[in-house]
C-alpha positions as CSV (number, residue, x, y, z in Angstrom):
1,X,-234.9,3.1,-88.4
2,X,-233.9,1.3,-90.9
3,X,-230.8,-1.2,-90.8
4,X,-229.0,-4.1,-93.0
5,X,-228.5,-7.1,-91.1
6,X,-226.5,-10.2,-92.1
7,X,-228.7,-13.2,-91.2
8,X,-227.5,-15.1,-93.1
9,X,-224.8,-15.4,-95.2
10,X,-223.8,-14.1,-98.9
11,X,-224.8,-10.6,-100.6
12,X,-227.7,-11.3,-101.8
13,X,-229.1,-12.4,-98.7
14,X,-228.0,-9.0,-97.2
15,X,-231.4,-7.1,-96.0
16,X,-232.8,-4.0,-94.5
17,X,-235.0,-4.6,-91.2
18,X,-236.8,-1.8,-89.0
19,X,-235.3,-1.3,-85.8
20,X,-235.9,1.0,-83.2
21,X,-233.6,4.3,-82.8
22,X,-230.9,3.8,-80.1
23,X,-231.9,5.7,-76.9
24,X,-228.4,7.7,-75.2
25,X,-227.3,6.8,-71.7
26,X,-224.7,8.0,-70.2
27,X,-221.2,8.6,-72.0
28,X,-222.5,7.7,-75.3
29,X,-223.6,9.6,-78.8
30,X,-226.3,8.8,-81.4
31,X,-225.5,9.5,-84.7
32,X,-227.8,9.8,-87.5
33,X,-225.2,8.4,-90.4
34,X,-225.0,10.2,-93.5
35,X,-222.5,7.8,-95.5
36,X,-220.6,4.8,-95.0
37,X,-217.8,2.8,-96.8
38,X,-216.6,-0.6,-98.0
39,X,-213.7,-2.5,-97.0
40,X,-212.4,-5.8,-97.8
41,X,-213.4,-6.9,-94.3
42,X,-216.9,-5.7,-94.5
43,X,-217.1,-7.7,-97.9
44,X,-215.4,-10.8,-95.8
45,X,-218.2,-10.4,-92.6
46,X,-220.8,-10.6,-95.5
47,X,-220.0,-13.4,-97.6
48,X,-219.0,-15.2,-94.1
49,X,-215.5,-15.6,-94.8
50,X,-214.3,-13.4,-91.8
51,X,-216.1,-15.1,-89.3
52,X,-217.9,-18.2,-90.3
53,X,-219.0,-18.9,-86.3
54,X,-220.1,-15.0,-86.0
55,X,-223.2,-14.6,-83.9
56,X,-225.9,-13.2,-86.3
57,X,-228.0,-11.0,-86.9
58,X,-225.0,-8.5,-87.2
59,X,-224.9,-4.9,-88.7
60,X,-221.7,-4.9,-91.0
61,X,-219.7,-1.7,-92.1
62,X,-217.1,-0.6,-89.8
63,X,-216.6,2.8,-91.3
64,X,-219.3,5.6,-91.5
65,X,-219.8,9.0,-90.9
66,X,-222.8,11.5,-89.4
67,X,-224.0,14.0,-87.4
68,X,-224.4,14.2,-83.8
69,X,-228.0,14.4,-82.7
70,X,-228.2,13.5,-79.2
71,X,-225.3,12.6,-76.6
72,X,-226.2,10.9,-72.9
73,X,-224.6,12.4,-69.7
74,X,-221.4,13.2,-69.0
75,X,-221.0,13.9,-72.3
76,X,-218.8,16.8,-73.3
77,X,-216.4,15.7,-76.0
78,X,-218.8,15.9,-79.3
79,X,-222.8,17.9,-79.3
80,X,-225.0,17.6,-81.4
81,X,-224.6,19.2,-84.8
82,X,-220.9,17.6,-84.7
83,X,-219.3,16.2,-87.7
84,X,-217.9,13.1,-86.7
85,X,-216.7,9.7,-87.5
86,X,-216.7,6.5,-85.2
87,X,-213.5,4.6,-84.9
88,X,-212.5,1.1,-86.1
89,X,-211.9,-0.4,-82.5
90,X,-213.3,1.7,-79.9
91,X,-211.7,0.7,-77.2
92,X,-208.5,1.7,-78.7
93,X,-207.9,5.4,-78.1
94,X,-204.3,5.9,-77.6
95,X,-201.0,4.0,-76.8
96,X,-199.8,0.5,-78.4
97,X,-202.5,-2.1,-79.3
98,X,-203.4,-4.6,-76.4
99,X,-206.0,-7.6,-77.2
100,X,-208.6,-5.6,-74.7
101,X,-208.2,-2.8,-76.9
102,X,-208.3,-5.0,-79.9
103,X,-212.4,-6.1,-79.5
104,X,-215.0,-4.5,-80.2
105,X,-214.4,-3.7,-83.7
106,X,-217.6,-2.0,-85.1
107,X,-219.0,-4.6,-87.6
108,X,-217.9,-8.1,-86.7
109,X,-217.3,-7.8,-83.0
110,X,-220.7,-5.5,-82.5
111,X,-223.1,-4.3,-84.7
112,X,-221.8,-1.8,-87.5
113,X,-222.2,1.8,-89.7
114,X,-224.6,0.3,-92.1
115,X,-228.0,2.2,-90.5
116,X,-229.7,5.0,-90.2
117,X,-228.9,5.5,-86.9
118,X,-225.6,4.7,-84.6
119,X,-225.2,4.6,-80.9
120,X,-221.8,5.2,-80.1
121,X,-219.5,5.8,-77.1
122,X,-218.2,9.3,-77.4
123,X,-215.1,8.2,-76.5
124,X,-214.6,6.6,-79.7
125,X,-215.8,9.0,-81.8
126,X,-213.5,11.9,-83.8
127,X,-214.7,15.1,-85.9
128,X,-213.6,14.8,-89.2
129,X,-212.0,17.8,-91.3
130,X,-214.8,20.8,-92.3
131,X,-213.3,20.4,-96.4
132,X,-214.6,16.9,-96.4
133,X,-218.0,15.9,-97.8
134,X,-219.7,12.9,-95.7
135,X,-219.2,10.5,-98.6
136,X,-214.9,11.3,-98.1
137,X,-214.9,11.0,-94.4
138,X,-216.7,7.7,-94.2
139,X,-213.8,6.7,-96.1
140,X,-211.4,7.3,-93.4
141,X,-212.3,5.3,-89.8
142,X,-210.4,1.9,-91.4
143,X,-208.3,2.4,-94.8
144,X,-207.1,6.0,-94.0
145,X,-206.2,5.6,-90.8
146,X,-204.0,1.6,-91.7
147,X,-202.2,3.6,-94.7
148,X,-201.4,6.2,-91.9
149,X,-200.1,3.8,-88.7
150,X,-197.9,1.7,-91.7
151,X,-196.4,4.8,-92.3
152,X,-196.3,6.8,-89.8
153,X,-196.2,4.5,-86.2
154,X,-195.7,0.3,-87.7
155,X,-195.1,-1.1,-84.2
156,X,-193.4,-0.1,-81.2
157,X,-191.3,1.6,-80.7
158,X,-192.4,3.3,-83.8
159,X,-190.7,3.1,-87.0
160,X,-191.9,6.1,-89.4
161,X,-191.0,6.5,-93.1
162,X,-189.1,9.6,-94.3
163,X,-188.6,11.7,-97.2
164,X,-186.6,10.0,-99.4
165,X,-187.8,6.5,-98.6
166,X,-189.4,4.5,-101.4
167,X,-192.0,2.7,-100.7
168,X,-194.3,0.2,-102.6
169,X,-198.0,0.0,-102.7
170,X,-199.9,-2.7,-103.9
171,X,-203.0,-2.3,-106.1
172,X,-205.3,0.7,-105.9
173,X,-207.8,0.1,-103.2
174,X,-208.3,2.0,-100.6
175,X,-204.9,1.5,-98.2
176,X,-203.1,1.4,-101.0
177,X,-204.6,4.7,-102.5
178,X,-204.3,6.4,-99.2
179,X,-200.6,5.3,-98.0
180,X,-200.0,6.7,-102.0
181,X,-201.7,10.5,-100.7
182,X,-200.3,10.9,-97.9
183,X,-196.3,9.3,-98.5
184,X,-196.4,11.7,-101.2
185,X,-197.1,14.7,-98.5
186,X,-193.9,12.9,-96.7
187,X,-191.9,13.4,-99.9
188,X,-191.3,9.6,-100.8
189,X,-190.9,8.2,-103.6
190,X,-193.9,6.1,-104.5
191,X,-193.6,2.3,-106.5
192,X,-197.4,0.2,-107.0
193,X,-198.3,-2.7,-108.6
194,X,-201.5,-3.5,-110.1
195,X,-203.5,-5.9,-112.6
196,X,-204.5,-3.1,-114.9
197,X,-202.1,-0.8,-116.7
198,X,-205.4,2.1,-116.6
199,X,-205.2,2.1,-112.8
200,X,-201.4,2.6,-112.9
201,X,-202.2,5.4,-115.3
202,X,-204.8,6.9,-112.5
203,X,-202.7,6.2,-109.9
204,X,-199.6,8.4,-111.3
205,X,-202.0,11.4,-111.8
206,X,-202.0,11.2,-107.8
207,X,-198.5,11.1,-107.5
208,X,-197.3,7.3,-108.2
209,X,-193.4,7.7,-109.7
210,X,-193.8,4.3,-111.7
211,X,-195.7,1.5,-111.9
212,X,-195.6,-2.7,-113.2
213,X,-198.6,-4.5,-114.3
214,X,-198.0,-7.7,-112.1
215,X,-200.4,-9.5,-114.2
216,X,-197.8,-9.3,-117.1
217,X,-195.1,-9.5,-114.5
218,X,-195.3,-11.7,-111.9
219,X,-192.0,-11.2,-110.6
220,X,-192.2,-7.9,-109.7
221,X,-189.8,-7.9,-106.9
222,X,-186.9,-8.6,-109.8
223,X,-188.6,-5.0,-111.2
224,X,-188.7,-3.0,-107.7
225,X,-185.2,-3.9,-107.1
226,X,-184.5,-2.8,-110.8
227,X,-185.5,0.8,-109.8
228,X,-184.3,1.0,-106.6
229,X,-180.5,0.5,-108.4
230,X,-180.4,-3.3,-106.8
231,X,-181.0,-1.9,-103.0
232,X,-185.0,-2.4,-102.3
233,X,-187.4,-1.1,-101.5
234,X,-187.7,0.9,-97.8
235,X,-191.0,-0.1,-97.2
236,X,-193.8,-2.6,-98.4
237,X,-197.4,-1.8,-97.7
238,X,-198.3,-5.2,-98.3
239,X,-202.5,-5.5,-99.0
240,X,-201.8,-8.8,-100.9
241,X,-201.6,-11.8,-97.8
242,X,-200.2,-15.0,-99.0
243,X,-200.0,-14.8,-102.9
244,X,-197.4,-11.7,-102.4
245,X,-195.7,-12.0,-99.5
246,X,-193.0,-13.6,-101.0
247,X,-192.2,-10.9,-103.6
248,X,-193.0,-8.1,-101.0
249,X,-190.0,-9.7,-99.1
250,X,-187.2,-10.0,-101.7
251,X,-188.5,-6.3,-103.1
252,X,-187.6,-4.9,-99.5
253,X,-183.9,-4.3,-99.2
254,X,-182.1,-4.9,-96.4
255,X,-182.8,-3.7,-92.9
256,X,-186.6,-2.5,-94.8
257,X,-189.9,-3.2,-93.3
258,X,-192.6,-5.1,-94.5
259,X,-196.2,-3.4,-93.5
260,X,-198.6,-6.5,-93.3
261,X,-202.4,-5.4,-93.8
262,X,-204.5,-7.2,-95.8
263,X,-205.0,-10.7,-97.5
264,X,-206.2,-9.9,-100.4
265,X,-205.1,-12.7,-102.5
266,X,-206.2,-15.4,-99.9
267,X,-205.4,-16.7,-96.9
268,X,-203.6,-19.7,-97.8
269,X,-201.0,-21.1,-100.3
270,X,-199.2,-23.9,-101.1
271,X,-195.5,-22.3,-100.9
272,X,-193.8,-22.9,-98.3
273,X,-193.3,-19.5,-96.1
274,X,-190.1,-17.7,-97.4
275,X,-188.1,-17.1,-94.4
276,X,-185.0,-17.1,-95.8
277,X,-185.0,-13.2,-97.0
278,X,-186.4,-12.2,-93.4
279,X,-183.4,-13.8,-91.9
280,X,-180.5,-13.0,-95.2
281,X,-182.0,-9.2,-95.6
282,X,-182.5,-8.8,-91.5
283,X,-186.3,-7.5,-92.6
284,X,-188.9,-6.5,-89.7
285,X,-192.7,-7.9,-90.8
286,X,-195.0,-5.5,-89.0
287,X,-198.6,-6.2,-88.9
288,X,-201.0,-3.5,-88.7
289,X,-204.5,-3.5,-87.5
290,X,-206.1,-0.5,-88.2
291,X,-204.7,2.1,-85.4
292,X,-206.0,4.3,-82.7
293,X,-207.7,7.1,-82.0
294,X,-205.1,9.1,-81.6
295,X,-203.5,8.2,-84.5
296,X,-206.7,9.5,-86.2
297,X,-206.9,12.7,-84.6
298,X,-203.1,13.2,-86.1
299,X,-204.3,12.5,-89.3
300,X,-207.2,14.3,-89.4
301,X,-204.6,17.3,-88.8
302,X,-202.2,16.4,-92.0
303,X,-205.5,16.1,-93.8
304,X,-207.1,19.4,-93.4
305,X,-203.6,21.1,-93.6
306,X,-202.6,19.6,-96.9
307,X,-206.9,19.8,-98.0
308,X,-206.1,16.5,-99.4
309,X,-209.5,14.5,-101.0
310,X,-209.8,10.9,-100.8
311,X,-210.3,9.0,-103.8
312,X,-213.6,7.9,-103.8
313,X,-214.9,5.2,-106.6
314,X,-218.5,5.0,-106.9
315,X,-221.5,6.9,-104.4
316,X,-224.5,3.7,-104.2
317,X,-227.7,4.8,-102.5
318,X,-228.5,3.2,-99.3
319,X,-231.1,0.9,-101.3
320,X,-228.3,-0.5,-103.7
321,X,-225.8,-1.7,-100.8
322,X,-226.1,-4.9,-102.3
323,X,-225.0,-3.6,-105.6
324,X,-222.1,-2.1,-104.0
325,X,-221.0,-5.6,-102.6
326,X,-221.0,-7.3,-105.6
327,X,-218.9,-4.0,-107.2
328,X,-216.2,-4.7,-104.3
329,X,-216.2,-8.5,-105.3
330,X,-215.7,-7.6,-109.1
331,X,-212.5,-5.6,-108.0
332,X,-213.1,-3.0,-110.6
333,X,-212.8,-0.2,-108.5
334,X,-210.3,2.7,-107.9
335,X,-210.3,4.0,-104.6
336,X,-213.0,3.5,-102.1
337,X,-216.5,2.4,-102.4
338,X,-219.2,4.7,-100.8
339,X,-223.3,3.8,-99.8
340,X,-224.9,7.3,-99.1
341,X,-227.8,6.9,-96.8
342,X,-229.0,10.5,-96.7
């Protein structure tokens, strides 16, 4: 079969290899993948900013989907033919989050979705809706299934978002895009940001109630608390990390919750970390890390019910997945970012 490996790394020193086909054993599935996706993680693992000490060669993508072609003993939760999905972290399949459940996430901890070929633990495998297309459900194992726990779970004991509740979303990758879907099948009202004023365009023909260029406004929080009549927002799904943190906390009003995902604007910063509004506004900063696979099975369920589509940005063939790295680095893209490899 044939397999991208980081050996080394940076994009373009991201290569296919021939490796054998995975052989089941007991409790496990092979799946011959059909498409995966791109997140900012994968792109992180690749250019070796996620993990600089990461034990190599590794396959990256955590997200993929397939068929079932062959499951080991013991096996009765998927057969071949299945639809399915792997999970982000399969160890976690239900409850809170505990580090043991935490490892193991497919593509940094173990090898990944970008292959021909995927041995997984049934266990940690979900079918995926019958209206989706491969290229949509590969979308869903990482950035579906964060916008869902930030909205839905964030922490325990949970704290879920209801109609009514505004809530901001940052940008218009794929969290973002998904936490947009599916707060608007909660009936909230929906706030973004982004550095391009034809995004926000797109983004209100999926249900986004108003939109800032922060590029043109960098104090957007002085904005979000304009159209929230001087409360704040409810909720921040903040995808930003460092450079927006600070805004995400004086846009949240008091009591509200900050959803903390991503670092998409670095790591680090020079400003000192604004506690002050935490403490003043009495704000609970919840991380999120993906969720469970419970959590994926009860989306799977809105899903299907409401036939909702994910937003999917640009299909590469398997041969281009380097192409599609470098796409992710430019940031031009609207949704998610799919490599088809059948």
């Amino acid at each position: 079969m044939r397999a991208y490996q980081v050996t080394q790394f940076g994009i373009d020193q991201l290569q296919t290899a021939e490796l054998p086909v995975p052989q089941v054993s007991a409790g496990t599935a092979l799946i011959r993948v059909h498409a995966v996706s791109l997140n900012y993680r994968d792109f992180m693992v690749v250019k070796g900013m996620y993990n600089p000490r990461m034990a190599l060669p590794r396959i990256p993508c955590s997200d993929g989907a397939g068929e079932v072609v062959a499951v080991g003993e013991g096996v009765t939760r998927v057969q071949p033919g299945d639809r399915v999905c792997g999970i982000f972290m399969p160890n976690w399949i239900d409850g809170v989050a505990t580090s043991k459940k935490n490892g193991s996430a497919l593509g940094g901890d173990v090898d990944g979705m970008l292959t021909e070929y995927a041995l997984l633990q049934a266990e940690s495998v979900v079918r995926f809706p019958q209206h989706l297309s491969y290229d949509e459900a590969a979308t869903l194992p990482c950035a579906a299934v964060t916008a869902w726990n930030a909205l839905h779970h964030a922490g325990d004991p949970p704290s879920p978002a209801h109609a009514g509740d505004t809530v901001v979303i940052q940008g218009t990758g794929g969290v973002s895009l998904f936490a947009l879907q599916f707060a608007r099948l909660l009936g909230m009202r929906v706030l973004g940001t982004s550095s391009s004023d034809e995004k926000l365009e797109r983004a209100r023909t999926l249900g986004l109630d108003a939109g800032l260029n922060y590029r043109q406004t960098p104090e957007w929080a002085k904005w979000m608390i304009a159209m929230t009549d001087g409360v704040g927002a409810d909720r921040i799904i903040e995808v930003g990390g460092a450079g927006t943190f600070g805004q995400s906390l004086q846009a949240t009003r008091v009591g509200g919750l900050v959803a903390q995902i991503g670092v998409l604007s670095g790591r680090a910063t020079t400003e000192p970390l604004p506690l002050t509004p935490i403490l003043h506004k009495q704000l609970r900063v919840q991380g999120i890390y993906v969720g469970s696979r419970a959590m994926f099975e009860q989306m799977n369920e809105a899903i299907a019910g409401a036939q909702l589509h994910p937003v999917v940005d640009r299909v590469f063939a398997f041969d281009q997945a380097q192409a599609a790295f470098h796409h992710m680095e430019s940031a031009a893209h609207f949704g998610k970012i799919v490599i088809r490899i059948v």
